[in-house]
MMTF fields as JSON, N, C-alpha, C and O atoms, coordinates in Angstrom:
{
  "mmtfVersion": "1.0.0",
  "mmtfProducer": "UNKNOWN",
  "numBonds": 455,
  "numAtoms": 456,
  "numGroups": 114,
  "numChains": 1,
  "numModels": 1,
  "chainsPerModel": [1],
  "groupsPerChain": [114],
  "chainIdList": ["A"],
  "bondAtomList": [4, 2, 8, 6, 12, 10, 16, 14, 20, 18, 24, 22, 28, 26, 32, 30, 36, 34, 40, 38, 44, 42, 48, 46, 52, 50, 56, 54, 60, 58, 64, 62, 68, 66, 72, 70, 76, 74, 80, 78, 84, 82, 88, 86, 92, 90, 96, 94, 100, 98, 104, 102, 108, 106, 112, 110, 116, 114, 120, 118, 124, 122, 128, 126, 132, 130, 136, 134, 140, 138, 144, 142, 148, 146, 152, 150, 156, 154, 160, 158, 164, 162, 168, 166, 172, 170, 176, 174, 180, 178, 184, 182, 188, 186, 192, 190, 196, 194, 200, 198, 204, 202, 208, 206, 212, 210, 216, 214, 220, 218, 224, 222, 228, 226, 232, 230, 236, 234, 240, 238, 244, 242, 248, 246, 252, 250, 256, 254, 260, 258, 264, 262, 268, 266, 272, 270, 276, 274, 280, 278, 284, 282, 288, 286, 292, 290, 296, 294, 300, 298, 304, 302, 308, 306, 312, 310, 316, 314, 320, 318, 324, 322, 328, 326, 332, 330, 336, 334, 340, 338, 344, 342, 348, 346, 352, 350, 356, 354, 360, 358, 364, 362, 368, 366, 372, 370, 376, 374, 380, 378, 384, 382, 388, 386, 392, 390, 396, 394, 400, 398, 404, 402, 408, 406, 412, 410, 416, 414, 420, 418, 424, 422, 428, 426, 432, 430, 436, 434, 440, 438, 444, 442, 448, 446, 452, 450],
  "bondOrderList": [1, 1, 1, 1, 1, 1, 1, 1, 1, 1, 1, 1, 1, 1, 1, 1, 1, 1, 1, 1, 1, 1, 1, 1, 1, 1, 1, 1, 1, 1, 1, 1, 1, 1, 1, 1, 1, 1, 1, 1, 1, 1, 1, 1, 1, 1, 1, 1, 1, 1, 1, 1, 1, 1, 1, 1, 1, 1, 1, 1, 1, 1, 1, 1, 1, 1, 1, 1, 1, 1, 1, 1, 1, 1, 1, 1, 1, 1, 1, 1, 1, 1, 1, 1, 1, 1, 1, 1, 1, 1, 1, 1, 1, 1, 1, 1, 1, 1, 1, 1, 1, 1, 1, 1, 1, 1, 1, 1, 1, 1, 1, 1, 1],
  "groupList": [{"groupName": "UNK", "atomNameList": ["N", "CA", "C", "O"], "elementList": ["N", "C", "C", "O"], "formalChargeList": [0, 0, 0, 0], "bondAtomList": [1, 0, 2, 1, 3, 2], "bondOrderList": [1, 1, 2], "singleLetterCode": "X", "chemCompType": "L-PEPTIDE LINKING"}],
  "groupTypeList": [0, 0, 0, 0, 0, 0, 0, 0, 0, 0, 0, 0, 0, 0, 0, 0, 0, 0, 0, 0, 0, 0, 0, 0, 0, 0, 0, 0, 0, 0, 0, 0, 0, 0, 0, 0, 0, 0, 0, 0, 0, 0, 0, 0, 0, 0, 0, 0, 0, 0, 0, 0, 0, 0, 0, 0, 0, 0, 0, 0, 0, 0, 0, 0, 0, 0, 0, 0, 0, 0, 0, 0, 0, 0, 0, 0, 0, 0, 0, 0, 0, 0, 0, 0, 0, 0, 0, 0, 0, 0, 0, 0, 0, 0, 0, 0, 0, 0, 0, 0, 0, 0, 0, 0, 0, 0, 0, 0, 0, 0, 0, 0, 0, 0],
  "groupIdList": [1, 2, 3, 4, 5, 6, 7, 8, 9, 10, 11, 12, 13, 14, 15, 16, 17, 18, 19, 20, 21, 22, 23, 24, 25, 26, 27, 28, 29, 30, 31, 32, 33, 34, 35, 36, 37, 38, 39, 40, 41, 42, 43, 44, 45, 46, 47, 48, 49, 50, 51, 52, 53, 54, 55, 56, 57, 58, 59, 60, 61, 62, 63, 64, 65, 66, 67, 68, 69, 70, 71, 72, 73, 74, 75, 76, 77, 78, 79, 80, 81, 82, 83, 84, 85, 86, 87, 88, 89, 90, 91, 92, 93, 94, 95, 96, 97, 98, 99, 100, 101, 102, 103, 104, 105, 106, 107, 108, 109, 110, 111, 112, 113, 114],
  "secStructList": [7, 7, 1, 4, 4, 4, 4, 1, 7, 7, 7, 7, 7, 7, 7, 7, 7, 7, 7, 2, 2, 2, 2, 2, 2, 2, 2, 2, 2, 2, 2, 6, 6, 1, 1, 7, 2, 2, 2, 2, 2, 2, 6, 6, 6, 1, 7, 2, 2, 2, 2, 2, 2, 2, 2, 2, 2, 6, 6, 2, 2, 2, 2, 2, 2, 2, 2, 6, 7, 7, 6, 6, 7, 6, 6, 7, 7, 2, 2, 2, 2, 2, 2, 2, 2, 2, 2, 2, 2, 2, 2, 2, 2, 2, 2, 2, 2, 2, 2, 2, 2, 2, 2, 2, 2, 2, 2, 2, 2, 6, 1, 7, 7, 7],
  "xCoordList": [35.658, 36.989, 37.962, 38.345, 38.331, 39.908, 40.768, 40.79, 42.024, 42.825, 43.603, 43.915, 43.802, 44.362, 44.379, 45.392, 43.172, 42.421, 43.258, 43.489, 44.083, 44.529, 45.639, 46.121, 46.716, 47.711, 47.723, 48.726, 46.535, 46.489, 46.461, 45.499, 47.841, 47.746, 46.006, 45.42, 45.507, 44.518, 44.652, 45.766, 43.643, 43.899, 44.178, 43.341, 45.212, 45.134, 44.334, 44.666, 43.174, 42.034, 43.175, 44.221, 42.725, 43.178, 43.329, 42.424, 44.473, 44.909, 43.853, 43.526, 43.443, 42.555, 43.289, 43.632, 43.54, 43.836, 42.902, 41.748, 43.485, 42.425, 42.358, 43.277, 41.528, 42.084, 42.562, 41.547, 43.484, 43.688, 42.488, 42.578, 41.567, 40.286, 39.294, 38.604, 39.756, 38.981, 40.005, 39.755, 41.273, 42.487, 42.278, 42.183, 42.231, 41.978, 40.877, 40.899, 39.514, 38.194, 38.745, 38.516, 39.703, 39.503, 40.681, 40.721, 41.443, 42.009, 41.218, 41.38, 40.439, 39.475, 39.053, 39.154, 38.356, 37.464, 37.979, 37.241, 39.118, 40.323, 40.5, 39.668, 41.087, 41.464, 40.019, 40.133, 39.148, 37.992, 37.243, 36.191, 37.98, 37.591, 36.166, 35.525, 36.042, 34.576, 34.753, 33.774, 35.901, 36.003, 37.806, 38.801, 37.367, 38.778, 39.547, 38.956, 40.853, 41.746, 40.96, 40.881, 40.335, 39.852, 38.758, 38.473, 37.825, 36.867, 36.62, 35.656, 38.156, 38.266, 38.096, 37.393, 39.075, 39.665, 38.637, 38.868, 37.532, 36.552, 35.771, 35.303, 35.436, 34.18, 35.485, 35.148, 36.478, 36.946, 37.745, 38.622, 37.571, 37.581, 39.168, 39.667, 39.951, 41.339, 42.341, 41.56, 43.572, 43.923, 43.966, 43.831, 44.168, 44.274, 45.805, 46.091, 46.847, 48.181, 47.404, 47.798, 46.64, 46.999, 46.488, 46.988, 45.446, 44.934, 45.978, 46.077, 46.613, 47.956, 48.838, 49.175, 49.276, 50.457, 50.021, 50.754, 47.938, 47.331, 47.617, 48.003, 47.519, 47.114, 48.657, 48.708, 49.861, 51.372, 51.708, 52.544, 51.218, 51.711, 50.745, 51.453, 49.735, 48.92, 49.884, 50.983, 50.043, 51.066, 52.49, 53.034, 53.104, 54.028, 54.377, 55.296, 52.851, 52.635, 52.031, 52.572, 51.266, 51.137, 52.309, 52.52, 53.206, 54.222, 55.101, 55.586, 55.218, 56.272, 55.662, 56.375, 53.653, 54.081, 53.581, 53.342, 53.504, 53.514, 55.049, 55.324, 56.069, 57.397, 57.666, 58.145, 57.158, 57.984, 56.669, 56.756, 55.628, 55.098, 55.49, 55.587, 55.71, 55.974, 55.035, 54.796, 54.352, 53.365, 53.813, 54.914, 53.181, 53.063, 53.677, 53.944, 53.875, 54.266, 53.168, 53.543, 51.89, 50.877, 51.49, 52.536, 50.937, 51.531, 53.046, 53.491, 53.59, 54.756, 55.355, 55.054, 55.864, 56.174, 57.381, 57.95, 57.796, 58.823, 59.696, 60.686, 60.282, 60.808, 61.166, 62.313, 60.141, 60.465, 61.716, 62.747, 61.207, 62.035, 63.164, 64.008, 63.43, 64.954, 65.302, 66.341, 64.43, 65.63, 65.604, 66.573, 64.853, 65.518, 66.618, 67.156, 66.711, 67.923, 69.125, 70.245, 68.585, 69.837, 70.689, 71.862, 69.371, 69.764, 70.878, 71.855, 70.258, 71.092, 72.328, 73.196, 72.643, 73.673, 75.097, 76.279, 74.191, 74.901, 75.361, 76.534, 74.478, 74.672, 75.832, 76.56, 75.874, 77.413, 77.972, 77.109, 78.545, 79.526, 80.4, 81.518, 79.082, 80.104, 80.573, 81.642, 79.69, 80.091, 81.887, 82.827, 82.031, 83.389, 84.375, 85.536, 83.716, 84.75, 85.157, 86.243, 84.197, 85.277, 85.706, 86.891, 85.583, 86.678, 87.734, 88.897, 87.475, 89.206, 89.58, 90.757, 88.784, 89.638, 90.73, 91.877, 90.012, 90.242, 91.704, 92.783, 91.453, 92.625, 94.055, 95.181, 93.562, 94.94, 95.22, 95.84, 94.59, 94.904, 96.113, 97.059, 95.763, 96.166, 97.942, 98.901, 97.72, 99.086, 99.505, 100.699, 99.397, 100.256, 100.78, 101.916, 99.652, 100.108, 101.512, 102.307, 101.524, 102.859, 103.347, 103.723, 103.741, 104.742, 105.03, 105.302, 104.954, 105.807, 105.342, 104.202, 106.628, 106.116, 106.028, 106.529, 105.745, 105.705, 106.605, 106.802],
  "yCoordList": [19.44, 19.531, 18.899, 19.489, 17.713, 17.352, 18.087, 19.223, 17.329, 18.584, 18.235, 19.144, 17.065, 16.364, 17.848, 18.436, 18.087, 18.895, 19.991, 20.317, 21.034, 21.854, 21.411, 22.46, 20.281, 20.216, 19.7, 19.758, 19.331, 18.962, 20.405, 21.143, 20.447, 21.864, 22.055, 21.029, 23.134, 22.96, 22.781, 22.98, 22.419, 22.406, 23.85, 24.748, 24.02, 25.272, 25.209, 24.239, 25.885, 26.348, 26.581, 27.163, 25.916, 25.811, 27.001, 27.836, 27.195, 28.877, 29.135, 28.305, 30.301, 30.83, 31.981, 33.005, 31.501, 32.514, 33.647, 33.406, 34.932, 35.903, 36.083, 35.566, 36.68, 37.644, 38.503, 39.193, 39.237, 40.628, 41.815, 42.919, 41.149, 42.357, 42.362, 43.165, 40.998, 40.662, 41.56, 42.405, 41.124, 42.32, 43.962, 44.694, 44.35, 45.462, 46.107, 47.193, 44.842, 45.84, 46.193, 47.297, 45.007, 44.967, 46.445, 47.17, 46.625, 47.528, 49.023, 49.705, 49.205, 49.662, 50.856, 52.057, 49.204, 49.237, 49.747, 50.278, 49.565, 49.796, 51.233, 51.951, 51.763, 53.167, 53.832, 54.573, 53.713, 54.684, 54.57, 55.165, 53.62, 53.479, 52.579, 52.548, 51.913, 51.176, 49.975, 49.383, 49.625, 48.084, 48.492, 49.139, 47.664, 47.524, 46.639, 46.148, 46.339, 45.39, 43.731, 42.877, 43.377, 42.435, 42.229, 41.075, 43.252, 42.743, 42.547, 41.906, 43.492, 42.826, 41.455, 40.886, 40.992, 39.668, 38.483, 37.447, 38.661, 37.734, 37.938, 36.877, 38.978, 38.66, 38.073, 38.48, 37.525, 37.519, 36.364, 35.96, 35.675, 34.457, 34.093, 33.002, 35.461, 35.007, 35.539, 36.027, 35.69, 35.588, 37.157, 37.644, 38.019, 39.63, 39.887, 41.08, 38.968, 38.87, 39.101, 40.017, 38.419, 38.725, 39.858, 40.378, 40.417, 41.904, 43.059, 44.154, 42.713, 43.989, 43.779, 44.85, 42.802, 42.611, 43.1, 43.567, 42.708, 43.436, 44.767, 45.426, 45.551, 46.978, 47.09, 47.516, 46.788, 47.108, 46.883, 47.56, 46.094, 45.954, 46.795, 47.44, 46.84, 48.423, 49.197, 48.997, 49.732, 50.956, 51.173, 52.273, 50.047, 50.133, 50.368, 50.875, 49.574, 49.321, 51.148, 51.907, 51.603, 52.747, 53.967, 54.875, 53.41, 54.657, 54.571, 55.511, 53.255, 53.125, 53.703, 54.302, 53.313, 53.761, 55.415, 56.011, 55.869, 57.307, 57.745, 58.152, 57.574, 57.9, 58.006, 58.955, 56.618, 56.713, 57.45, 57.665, 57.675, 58.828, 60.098, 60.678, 60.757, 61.999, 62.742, 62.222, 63.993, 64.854, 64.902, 65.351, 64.575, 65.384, 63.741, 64.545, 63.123, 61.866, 60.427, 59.361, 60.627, 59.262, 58.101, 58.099, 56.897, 55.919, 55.39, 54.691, 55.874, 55.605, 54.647, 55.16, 53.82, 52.555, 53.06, 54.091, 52.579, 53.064, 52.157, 52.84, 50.956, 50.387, 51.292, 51.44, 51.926, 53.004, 54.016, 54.161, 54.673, 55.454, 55.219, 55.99, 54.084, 53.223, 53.409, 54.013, 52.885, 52.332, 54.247, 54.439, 55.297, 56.223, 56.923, 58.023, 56.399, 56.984, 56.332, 56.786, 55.014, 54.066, 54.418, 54.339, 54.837, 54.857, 56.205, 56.238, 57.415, 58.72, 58.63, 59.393, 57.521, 57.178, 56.677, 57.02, 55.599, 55.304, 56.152, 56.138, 57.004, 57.943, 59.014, 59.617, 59.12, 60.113, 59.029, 58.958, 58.059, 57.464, 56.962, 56.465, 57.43, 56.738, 58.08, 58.159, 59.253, 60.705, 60.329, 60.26, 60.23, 60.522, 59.422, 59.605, 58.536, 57.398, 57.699, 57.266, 58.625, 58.7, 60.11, 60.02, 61.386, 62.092, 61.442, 61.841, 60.752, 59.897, 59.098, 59.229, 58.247, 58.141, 58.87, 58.472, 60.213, 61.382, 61.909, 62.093, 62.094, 62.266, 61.271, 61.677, 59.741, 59.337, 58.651, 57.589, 59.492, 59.245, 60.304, 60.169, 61.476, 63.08, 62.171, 61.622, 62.35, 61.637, 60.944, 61.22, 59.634, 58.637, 59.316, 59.198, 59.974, 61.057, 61.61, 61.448, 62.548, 63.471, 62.823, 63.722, 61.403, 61.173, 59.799, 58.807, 59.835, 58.443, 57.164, 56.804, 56.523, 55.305, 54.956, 55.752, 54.447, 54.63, 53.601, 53.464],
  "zCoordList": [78.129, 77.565, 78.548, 79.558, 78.219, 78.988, 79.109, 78.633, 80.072, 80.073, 78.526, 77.758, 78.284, 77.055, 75.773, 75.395, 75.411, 74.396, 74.154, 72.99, 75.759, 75.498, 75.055, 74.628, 74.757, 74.528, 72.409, 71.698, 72.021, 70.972, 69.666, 69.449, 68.97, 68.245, 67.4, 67.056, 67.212, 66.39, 64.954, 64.47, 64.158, 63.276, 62.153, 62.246, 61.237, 60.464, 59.495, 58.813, 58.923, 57.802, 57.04, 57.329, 55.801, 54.427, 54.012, 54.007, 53.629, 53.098, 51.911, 51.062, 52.012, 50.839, 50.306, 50.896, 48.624, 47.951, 47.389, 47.035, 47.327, 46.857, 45.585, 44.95, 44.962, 43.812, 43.376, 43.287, 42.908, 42.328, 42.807, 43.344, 42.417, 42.337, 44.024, 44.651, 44.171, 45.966, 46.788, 47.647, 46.264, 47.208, 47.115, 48.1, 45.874, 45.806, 46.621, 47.2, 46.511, 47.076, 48.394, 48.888, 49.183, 50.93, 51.027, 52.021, 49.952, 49.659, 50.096, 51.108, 49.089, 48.706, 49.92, 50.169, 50.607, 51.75, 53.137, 53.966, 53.283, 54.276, 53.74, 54.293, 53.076, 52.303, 52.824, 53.8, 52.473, 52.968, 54.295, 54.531, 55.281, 56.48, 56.974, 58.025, 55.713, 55.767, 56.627, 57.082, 56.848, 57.615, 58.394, 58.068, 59.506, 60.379, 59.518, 58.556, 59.722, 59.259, 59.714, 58.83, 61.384, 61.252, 60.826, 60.507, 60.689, 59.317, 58.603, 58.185, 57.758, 56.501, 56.157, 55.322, 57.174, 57.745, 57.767, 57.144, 58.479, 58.601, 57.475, 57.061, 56.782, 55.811, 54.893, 53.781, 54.738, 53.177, 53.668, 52.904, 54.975, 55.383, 55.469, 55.194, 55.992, 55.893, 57.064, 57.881, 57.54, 58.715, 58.555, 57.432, 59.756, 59.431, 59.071, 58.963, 58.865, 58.704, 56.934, 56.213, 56.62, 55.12, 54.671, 53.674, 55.298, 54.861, 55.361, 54.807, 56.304, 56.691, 55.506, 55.002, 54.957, 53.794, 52.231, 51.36, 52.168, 50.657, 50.976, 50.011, 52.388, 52.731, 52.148, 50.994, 52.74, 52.154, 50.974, 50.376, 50.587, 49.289, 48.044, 47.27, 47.857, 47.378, 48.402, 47.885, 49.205, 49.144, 48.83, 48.93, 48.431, 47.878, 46.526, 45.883, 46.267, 44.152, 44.28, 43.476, 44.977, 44.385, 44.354, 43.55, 46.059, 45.671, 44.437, 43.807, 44.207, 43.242, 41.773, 40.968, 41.472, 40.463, 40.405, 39.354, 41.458, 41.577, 41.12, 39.991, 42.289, 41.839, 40.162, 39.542, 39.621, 37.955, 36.814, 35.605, 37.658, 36.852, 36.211, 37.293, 35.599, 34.989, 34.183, 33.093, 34.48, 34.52, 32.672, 32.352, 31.984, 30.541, 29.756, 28.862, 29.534, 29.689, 29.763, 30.25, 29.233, 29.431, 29.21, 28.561, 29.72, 28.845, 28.608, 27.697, 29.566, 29.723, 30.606, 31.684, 30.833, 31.661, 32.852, 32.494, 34.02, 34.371, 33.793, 34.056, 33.087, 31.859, 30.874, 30.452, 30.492, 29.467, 29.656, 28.998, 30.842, 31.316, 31.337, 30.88, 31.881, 32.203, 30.801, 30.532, 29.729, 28.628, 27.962, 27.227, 28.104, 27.454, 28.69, 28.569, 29.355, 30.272, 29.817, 29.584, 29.731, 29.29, 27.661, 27.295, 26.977, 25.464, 25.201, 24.454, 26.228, 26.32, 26.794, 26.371, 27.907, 28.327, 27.464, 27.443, 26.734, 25.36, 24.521, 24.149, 24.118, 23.265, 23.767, 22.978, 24.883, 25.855, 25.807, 24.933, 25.835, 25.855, 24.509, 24.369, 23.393, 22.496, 21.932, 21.325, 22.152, 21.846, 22.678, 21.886, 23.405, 24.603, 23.656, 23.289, 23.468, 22.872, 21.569, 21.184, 20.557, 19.694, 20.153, 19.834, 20.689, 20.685, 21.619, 21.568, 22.213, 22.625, 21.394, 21.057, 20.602, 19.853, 18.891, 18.686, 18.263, 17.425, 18.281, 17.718, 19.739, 20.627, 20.348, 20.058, 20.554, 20.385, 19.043, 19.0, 17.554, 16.712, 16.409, 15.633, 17.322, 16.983, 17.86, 17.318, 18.866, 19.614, 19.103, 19.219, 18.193, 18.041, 16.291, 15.834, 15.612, 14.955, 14.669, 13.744, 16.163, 15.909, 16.831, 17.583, 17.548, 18.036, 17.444, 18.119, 16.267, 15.411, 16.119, 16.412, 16.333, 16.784, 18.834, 19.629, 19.009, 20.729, 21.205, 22.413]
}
C-alpha cells in the first residue's frame, strides 16, 4: 500500500433498498434479541445507520398506532377517529350558530330598527 492509497476516498457500495417485510424481519430479529444492530447490518448487506432508523421507525409506527387504538372499537383507522371528532365538532357548532341566530332574531325583534 502507498502512502498515495490512504488519501484516495473509498469507494461507497451501492445503496441497497429493503423491503417492507426484509425490514420488519431485522425488526423482528432485533425485538427478540436474536442479532446485534451490526448483524443485522451485515447479513442484510447494509450500513448499521440503516437498521438503527428500521429499529425507530417500527417504534414510532407502533406507538402511534397503539396511541389511536381504542379498546372496543376494531377496525377503526386513526382517520376515522379524526373525522368523527371532526363531524361532532360540526355538529356543536352549528347547534351554537343557530341559537345565536334565534338570539339576534329575538333582539333585532324588540328593538325595531338598529
Amino acid at each position: 500500500m502507498s502512502s498515495n492509497d490512504a488519501s484516495v476516498p473509498r469507494k461507497r457500495r451501492p445503496k441497497k433498498v429493503l423491503s417492507p417485510s426484509a425490514k420488519y424481519e431485522i425488526w423482528l430479529r432485533l425485538v427478540r434479541g436474536e442479532v446485534t444492530i451490526a448483524q443485522a447490518a451485515t447479513e442484510a448487506g447494509v450500513d448499521r445507520s440503516t437498521v438503527i432508523r428500521v429499529r425507530q421507525v417500527a417504534k414510532d409506527g407502533a406507538l402511534a398506532a397503539l396511541a389511536a387504538s381504542r379498546p372496543g372499537s376494531p377496525g377503526k383507522s386513526q382517520r376515522d377517529f379524526e373525522l368523527e371528532e371532526a363531524n361532532a365538532e360540526i355538529a356543536r357548532l352549528s347547534e351554537a350558530v343557530k341559537e345565536l341566530a334565534v338570539k339576534l332574531t329575538l333582539v333585532e325583534g324588540k328593538g325595531g330598527s338598529v
